[in-house]
C-alpha positions in Angstrom: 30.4 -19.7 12.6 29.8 -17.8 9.5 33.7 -17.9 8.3 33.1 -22.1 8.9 29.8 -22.0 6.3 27.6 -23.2 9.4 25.4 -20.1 9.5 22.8 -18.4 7.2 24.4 -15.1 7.4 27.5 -14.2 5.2 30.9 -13.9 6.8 31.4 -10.1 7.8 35.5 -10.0 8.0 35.5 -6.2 8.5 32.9 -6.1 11.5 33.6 -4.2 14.6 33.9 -7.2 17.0 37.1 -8.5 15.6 38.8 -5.2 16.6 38.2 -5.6 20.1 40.9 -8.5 20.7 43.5 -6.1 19.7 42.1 -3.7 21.5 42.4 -5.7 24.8 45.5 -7.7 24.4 45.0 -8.8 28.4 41.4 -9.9 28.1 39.3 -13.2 26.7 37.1 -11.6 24.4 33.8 -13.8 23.2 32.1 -12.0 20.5 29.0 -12.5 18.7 26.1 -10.6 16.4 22.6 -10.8 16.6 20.3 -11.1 13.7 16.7 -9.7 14.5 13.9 -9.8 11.9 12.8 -7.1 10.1 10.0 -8.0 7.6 8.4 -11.3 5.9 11.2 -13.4 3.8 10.0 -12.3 0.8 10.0 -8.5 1.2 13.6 -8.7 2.0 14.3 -11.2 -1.4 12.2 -8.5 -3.4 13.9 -5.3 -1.8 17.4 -7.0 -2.2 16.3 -8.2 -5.9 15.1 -4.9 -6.8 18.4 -3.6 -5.5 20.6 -6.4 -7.7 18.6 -4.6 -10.4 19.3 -1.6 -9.7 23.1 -2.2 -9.8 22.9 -3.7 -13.1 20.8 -1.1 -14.8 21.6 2.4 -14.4 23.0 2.6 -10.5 21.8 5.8 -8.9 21.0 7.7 -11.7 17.7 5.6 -12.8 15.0 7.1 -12.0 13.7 4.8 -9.6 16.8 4.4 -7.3 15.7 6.3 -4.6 12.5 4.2 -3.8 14.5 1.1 -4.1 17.4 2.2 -2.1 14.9 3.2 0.5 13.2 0.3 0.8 16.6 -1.7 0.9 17.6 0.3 4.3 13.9 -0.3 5.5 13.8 -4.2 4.5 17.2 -4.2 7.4 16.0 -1.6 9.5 12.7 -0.6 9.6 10.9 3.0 10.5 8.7 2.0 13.1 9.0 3.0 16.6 7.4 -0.5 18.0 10.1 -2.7 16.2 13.0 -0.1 17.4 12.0 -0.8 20.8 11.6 -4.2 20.6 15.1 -4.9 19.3 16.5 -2.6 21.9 14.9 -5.1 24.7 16.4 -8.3 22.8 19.4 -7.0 22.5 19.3 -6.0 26.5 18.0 -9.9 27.0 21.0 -11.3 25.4 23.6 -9.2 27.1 21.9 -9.7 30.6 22.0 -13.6 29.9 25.5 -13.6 29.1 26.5 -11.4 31.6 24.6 -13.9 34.1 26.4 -16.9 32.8 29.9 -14.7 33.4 29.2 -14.7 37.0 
């Protein structure tokens, strides 16, 4: 749906489930990814902002690179134990459920 424009997430043409139809020429393959929040709207729009910035004004060697480039990773993937697990038990949820409506 994001190559059609009707989701909110940009069209990923390189992502890893499009390799798996060639990988198994004899099987019906359904693929899909999962978007699980990280933080609040607007930490993400200020990390990704301050990371636009970033590539406009100096790149890696300004000074402050490193603390924007860190909190760019943690705006997508945080470092906290509690929101790991929780998006291990999601992601278990929706493979059960689509395994159930395989049956």
């Amino acid at each position: 749906m994001s190559a059609s424009g009707e989701s909110v997430s940009v069209d990923l043409p390189a992502s890893l489930k499009f390799a798996l139809p060639d990988r198994l020429p004899n099987a019906e393959v359904t693929a899909m990814s999962l978007e699980l929040g990280t933080l609040s709207s607007m930490r993400v729009f200020m990390a990704l902002r301050a990371e636009n910035w970033l590539h406009h004004h100096g790149g890696r060697e300004n000074p402050r690179a490193e603390k924007i480039k860190a909190e760019l990773l943690r705006a997508f993937y945080p470092d906290a134990t509690e929101w790991k697990s929780k998006i291990w038990i999601q992601g278990r949820d929706v493979v059960e459920q689509a395994l159930i409506q395989l049956k």
